[in-house]
N, C-alpha and C positions, 0 to 999 in steps of 0.2 A: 179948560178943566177936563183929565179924564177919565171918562164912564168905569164901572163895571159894564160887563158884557154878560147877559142869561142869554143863556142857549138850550134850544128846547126843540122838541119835534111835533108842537100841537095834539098833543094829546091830552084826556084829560087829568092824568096827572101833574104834566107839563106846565096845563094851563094855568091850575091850581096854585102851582107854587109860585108862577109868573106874576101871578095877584100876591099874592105873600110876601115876594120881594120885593116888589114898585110900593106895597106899604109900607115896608121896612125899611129901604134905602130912600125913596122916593123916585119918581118915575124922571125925574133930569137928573139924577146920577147914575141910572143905568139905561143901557142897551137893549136890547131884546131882537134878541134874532130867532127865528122860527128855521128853525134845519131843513121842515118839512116843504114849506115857500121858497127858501132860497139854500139852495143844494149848491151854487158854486161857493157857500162860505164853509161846506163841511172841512176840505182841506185846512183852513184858515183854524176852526175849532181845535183840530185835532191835531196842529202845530201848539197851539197854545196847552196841549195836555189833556183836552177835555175824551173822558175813556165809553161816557154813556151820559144822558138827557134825562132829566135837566140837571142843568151844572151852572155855577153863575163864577166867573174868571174875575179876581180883582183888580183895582186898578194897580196892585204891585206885583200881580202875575200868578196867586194863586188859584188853582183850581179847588173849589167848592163843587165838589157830588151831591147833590141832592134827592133825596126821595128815587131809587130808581126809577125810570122809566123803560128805556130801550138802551143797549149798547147803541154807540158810535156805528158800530157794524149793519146791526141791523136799519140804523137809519140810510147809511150807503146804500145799503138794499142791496 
């Protein structure tokens, strides 16, 4: 079966919503990747469209923006 994907840069807004979404979808249908932990899946996000964190991509390819956090950019750093 597969995931949605939240993508997020550890912060506490980030985190916030990451709790938000593992209760609302439930934590075996979605992903959770931290941008800030694992930097070589940036590219991977921002092929998928994701423009700023947290964002949660579904499983038929939409981008959901959530609650700003940080541009995409500034997570690149």
């Amino acid at each position: 079966m597969k995931k949605s994907i939240f993508y997020h840069a550890g912060c506490s807004v980030c985190v916030s919503a990451e709790q938000d979404i593992i209760a609302l979808i439930g934590a075996d249908k979605v992903e959770v990747v931290n941008l800030a932990e694992h930097r070589n899946q940036i590219e991977e996000a921002e092929k998928a469209g994701i423009k700023s964190v947290p964002a949660l991509v579904t499983t038929n390819g939409n981008v959901l923006h959530i609650n700003f956090g940080a541009s995409l950019a500034d997570v690149k750093g």
